[in-house]
C-alpha positions as CSV (number, residue, x, y, z in Angstrom):
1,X,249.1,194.5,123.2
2,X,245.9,193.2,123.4
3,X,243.9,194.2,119.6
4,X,240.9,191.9,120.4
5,X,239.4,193.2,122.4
6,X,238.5,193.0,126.2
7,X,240.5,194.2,129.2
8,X,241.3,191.4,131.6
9,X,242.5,193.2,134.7
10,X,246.2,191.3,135.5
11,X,246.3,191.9,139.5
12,X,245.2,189.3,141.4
13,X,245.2,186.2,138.8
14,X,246.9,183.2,139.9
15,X,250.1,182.2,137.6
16,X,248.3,179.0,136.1
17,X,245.2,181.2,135.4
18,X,247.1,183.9,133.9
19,X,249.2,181.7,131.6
20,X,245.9,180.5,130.7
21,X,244.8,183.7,130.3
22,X,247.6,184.9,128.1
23,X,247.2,181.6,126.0
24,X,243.5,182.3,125.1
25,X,244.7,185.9,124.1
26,X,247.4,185.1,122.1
27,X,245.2,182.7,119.9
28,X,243.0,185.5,119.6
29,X,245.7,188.2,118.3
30,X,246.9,185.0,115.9
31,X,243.7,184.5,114.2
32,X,243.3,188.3,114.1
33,X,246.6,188.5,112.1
34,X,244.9,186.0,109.9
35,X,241.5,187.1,109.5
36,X,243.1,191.0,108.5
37,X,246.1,189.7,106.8
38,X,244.8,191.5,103.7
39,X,243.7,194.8,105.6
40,X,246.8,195.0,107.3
41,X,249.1,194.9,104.2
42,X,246.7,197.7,102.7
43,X,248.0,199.8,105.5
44,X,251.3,198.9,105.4
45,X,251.1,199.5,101.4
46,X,249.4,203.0,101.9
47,X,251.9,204.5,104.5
48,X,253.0,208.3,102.9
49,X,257.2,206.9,103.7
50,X,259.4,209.6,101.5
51,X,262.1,206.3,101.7
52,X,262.0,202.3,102.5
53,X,262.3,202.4,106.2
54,X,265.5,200.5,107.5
55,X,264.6,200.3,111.7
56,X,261.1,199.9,112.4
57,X,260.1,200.0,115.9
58,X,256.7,197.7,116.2
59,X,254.8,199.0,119.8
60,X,252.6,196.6,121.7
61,X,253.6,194.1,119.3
62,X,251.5,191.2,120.4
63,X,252.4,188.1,118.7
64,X,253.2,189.8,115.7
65,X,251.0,190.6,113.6
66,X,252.3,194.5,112.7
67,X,255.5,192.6,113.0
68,X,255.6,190.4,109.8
69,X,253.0,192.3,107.5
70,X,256.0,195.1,108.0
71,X,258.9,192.6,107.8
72,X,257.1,191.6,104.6
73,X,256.1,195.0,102.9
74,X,260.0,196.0,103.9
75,X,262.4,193.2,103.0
76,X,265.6,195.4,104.2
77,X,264.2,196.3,107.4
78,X,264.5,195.1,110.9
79,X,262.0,195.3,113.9
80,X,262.1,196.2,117.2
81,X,259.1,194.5,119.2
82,X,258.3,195.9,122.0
83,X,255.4,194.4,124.6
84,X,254.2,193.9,128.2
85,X,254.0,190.3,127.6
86,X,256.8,187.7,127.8
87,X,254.3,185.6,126.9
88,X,253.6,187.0,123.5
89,X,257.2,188.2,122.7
90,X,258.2,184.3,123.1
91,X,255.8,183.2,121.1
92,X,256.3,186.3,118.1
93,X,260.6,184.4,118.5
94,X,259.3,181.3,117.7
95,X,257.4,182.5,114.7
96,X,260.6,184.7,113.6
97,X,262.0,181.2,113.8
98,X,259.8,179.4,112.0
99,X,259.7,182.0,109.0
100,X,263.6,182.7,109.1
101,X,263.5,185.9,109.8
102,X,264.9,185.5,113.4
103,X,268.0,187.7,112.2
104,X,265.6,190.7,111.7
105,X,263.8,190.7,115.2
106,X,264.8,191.9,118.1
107,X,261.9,191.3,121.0
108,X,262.0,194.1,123.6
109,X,260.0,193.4,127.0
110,X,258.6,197.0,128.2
111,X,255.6,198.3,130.0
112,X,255.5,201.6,128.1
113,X,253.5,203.2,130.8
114,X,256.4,203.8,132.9
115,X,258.1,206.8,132.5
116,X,261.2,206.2,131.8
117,X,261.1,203.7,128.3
118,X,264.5,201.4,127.2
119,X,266.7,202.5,124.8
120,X,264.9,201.7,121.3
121,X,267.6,203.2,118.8
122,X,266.4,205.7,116.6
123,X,263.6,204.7,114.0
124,X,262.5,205.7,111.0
125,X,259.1,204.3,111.6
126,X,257.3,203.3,114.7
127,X,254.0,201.6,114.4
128,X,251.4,201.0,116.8
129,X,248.6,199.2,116.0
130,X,245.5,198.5,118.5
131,X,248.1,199.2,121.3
132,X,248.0,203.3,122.0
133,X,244.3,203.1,123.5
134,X,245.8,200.8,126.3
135,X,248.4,203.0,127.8
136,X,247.7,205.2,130.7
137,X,249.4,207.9,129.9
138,X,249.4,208.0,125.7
139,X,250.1,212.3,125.5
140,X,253.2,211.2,127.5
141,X,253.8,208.1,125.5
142,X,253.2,210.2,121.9
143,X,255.7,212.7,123.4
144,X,258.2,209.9,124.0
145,X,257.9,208.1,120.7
146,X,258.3,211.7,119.4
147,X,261.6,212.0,120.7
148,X,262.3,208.6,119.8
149,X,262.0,209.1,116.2
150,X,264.6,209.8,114.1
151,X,264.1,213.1,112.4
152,X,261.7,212.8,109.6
153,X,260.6,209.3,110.6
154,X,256.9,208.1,110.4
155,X,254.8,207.0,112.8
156,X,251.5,205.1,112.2
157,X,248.5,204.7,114.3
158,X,246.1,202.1,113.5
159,X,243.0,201.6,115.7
160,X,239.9,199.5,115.5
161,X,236.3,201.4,115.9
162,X,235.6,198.7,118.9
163,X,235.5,194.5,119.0
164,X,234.8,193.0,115.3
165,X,230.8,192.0,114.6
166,X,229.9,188.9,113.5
167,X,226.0,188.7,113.4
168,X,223.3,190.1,111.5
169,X,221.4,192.6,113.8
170,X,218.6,190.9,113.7
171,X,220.4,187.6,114.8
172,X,219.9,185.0,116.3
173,X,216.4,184.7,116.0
174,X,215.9,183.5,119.7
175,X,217.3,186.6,120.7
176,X,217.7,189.4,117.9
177,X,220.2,192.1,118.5
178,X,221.9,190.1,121.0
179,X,225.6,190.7,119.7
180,X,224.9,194.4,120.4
181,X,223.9,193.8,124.0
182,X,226.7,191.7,124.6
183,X,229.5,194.4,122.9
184,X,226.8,197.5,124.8
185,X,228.2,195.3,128.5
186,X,231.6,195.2,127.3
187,X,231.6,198.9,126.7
188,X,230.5,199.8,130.2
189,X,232.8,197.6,131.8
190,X,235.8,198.7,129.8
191,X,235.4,202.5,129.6
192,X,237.1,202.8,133.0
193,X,240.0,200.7,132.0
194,X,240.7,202.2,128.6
195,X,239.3,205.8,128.0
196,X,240.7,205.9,125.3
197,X,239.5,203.4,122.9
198,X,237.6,205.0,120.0
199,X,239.4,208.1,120.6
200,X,240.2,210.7,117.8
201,X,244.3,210.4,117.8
202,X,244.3,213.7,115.6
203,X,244.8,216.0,118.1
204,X,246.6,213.7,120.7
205,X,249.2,213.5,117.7
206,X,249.4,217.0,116.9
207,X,249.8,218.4,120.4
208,X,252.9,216.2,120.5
209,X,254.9,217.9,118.1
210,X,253.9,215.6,115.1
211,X,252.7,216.3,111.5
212,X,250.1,214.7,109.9
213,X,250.6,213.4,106.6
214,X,247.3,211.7,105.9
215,X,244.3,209.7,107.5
216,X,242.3,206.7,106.5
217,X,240.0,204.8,107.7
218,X,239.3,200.8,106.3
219,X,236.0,199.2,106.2
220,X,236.1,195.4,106.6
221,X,233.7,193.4,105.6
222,X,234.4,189.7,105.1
223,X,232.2,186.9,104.8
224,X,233.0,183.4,106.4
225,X,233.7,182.1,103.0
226,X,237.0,184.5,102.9
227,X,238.4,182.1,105.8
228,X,238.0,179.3,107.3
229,X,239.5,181.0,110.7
230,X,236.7,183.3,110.8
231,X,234.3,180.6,112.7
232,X,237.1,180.4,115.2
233,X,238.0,184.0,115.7
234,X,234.5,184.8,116.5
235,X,234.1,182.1,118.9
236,X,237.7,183.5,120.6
237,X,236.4,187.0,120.6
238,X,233.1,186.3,121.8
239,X,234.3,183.6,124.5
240,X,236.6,186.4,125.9
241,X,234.2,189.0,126.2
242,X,231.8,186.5,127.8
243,X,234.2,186.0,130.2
244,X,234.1,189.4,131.5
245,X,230.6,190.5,131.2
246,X,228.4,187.0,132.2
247,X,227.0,188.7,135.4
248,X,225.7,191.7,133.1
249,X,224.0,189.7,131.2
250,X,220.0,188.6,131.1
251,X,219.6,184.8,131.4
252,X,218.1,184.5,128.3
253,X,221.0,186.0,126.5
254,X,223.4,184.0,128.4
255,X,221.7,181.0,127.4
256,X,221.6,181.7,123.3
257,X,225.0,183.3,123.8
258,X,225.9,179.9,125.3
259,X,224.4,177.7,122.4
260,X,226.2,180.0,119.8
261,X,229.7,179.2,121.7
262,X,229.0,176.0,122.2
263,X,230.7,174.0,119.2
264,X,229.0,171.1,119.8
265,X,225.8,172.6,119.6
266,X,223.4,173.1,116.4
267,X,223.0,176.6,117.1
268,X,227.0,176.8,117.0
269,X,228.4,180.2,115.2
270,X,230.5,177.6,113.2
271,X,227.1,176.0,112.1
272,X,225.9,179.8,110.5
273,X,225.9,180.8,107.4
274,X,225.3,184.4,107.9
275,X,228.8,184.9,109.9
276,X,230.9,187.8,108.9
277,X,233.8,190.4,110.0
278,X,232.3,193.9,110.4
279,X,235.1,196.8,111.4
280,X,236.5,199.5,110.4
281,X,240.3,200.4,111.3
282,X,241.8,203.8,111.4
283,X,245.2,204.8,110.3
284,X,247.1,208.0,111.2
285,X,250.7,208.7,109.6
286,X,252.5,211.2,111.2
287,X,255.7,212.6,110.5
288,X,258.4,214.2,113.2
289,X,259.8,217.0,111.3
């Protein structure tokens, strides 16, 4: 599933402009796995588990990320990765590969919106990380990974408050605030796709028949001197979401927004000095008694 960030509808795309479409994404999960390496393994490290989980099942995997920050945290454990994309499960393989860890993945390709899901075995912790806000039907879905669970198994949402931030507010000086406008366009032109982002899972969780066993939300807050990918990752994010809200744009903030994606350019984000990683990411752990 897609963490960062913008909905790209799939109906209608030609197969060269999809692949294209699922290679610009699939950078973009990467250097989000990067970027929150450190944020992710906090989660991992926090989860309330009364024992070492020994079948993880890893929902809207993407390339991976949840996938080897758990593989990691649990050396005796093997995932199940589950996602829409082929696309994204071959390339999570290849990284299995790559690691040596291809023995303890096994790549499942699902649209979890259907009703009826494949068989996933019976885990003792599913986790779902930037993936439940994309489903159609998530109270059917919860009840379903409910069932799934094997009894007194964990589950763990994790959610992002909306797309990263990478400028001051009053940046760029051209055009101050323009980051907000740009995310303010997004907004509008995603509610109707995902209702659900930003949504308190609390309740959702509860009325499934789960227990919760604690709640936390993560600040991040990393300047562009914690990574080098940074630069990059804000260009991906930023590139995507101008891909789907140009026409809602002014043409003054098309323009700047165009210099600061523009990598060529002096006004580059790469050339900044004031980037930075502004988030925050919520966890849920709940338990099917």
């Amino acid at each position: 599933m897609n963490h960062a960030h913008t909905h790209t509808p799939r109906h209608g795309a030609s197969r060269g402009h999809h692949h294209e479409q699922m290679e610009g994404q699939a950078e973009i999960l990467d250097l989000d796995a990067e970027v929150l390496a450190e944020h992710t393994a906090s989660i991992t490290a926090w989860l309330p588990l009364q024992t070492d989980p020994h079948h993880i099942v890893d929902l809207g995997c993407g390339t991976g990320a949840g996938t080897f920050a758990l593989l990691d945290r649990f050396p005796d454990a093997h995932v199940t990765a589950v996602d829409t994309s082929a696309e994204h499960l071959q390339r999570l393989r290849t990284k299995a590969c790559t690691l040596g860890v291809q023995e303890r993945v096994r790549t499942v390709h699902a649209d979890l919106d259907e009703a009826a899901w494949p068989d996933l075995g019976s885990p003792d912790l599913v986790w779902a990380s930037a993936s439940m806000h994309h489903m159609a039907h998530p109270d059917r879905a919860l009840r379903t990974i409910h069932d799934t669970l094997a009894p007194g198994g964990l589950f763990a949402v994790v959610e992002l408050a909306g797309p990263p931030r990478f400028l001051p507010a009053d940046a760029p000086a051209e055009r101050p605030g323009l980051e907000e406008r740009v995310h303010a366009a997004a907004d509008r032109r995603q509610a109707e796709h995902m209702p659900h982002r930003g949504a308190d899972w609390g309740p959702m969780l509860t009325a499934a028949g789960f227990t919760i066993e604690g709640e936390r939300t993560i600040a991040v807050n990393l300047d562009r001197t914690r990574s080098e990918a940074i630069g990059r990752y804000a260009t991906g994010v930023l590139q995507r979401i101008r891909s789907v809200i140009a026409d809602s744009l002014s043409s003054e903030d098309l323009t700047v927004l165009d210099q600061l994606l523009d990598t060529s350019s002096p006004h580059s984000i790469l050339r900044r000095d004031d980037l930075m990683v502004r988030t925050e990411r919520t966890v849920w752990a709940v338990r099917r008694n």
